[in-house]
N, CA and C atoms as a LAMMPS dump frame, in Angstrom:
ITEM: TIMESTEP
0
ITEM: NUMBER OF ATOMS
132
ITEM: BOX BOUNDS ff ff ff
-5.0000000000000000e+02 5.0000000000000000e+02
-5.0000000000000000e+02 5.0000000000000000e+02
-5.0000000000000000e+02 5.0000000000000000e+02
ITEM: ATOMS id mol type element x y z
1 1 1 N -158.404 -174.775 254.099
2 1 2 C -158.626 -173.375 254.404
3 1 3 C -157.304 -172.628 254.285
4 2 1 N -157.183 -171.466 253.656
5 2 2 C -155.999 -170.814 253.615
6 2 3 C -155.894 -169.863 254.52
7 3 1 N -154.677 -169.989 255.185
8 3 2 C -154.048 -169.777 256.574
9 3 3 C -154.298 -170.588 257.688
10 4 1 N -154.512 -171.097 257.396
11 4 2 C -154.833 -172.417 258.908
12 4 3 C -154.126 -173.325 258.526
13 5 1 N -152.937 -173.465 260.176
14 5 2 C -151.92 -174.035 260.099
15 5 3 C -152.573 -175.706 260.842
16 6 1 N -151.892 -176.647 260.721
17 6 2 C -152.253 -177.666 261.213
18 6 3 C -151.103 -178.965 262.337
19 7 1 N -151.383 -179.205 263.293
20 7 2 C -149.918 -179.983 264.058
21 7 3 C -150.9 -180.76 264.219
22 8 1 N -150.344 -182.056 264.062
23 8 2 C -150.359 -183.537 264.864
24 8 3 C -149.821 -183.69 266.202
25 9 1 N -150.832 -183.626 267.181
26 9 2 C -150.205 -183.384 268.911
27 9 3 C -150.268 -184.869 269.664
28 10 1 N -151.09 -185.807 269.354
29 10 2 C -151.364 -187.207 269.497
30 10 3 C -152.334 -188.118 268.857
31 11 1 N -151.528 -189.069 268.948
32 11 2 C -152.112 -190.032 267.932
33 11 3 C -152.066 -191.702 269.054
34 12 1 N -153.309 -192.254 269.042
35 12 2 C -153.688 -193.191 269.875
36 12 3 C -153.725 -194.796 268.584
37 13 1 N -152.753 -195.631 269.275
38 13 2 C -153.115 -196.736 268.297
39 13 3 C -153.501 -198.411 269.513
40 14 1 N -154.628 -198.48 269.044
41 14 2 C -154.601 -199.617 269.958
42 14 3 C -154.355 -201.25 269.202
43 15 1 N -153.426 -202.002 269.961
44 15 2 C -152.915 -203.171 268.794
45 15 3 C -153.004 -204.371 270.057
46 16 1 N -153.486 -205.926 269.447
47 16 2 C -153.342 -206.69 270.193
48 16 3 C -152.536 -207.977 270.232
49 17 1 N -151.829 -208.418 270.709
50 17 2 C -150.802 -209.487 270.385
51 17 3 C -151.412 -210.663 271.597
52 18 1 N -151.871 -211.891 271.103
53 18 2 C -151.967 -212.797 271.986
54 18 3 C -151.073 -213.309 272.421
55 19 1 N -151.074 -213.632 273.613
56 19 2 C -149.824 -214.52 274.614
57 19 3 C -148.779 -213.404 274.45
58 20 1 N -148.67 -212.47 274.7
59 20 2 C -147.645 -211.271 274.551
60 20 3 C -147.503 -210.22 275.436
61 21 1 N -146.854 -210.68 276.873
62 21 2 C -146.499 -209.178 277.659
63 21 3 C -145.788 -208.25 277.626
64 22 1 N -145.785 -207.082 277.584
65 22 2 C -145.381 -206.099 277.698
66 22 3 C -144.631 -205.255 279.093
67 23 1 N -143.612 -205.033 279.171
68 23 2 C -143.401 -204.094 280.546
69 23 3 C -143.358 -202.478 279.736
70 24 1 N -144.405 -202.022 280.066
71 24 2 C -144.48 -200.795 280.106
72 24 3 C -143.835 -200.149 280.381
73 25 1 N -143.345 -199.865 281.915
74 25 2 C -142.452 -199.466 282.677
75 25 3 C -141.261 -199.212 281.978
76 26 1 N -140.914 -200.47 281.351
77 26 2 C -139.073 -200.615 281.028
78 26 3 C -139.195 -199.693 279.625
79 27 1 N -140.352 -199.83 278.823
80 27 2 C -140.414 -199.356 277.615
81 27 3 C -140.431 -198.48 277.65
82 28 1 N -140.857 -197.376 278.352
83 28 2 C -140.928 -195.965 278.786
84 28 3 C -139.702 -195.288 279.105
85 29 1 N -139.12 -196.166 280.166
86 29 2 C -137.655 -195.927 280.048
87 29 3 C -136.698 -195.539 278.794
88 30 1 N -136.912 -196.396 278.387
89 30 2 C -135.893 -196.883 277.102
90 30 3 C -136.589 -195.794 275.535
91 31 1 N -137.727 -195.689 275.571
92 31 2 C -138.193 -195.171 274.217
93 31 3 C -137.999 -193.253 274.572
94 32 1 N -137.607 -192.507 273.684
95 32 2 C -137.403 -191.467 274.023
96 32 3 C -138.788 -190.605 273.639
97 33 1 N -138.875 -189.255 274.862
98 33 2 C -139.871 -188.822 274.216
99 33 3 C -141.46 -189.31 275.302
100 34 1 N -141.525 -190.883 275.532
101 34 2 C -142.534 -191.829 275.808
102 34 3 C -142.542 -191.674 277.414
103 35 1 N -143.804 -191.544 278.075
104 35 2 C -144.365 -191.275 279.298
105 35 3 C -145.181 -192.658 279.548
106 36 1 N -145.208 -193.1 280.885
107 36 2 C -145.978 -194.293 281.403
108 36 3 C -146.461 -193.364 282.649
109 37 1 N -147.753 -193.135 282.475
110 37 2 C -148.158 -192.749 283.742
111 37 3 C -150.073 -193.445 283.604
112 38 1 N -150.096 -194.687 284.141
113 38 2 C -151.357 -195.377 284.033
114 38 3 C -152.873 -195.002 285.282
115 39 1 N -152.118 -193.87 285.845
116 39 2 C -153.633 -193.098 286.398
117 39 3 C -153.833 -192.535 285.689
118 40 1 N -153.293 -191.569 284.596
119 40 2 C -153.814 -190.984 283.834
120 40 3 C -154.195 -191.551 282.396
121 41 1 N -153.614 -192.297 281.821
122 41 2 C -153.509 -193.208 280.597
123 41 3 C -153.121 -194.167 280.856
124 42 1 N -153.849 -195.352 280.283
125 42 2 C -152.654 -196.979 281.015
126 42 3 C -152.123 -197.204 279.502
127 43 1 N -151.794 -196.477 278.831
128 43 2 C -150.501 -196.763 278.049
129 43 3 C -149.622 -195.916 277.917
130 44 1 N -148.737 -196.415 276.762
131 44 2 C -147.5 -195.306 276.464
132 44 3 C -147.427 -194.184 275.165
């Protein structure tokens, strides 16, 4: 359509790694930008 602008605001990827934990927490820390808040979303 011409004049309709378009943004990418979020993008959800779900991936699974067996035998593979994750600290959320620390990753959130460390990744810039990245929120851990798991009442509202349990990811990052």
């Amino acid at each position: 359509m011409v004049g309709v602008k378009q943004k990418v605001q979020n993008i959800v990827l779900s991936v699974t790694y067996e035998d593979v934990k994750f600290d959320l927490e620390k990753l959130a820390r460390i990744l810039d930008g990245a929120r851990y808040d798991p009442e509202v979303f349990p990811g990052i």
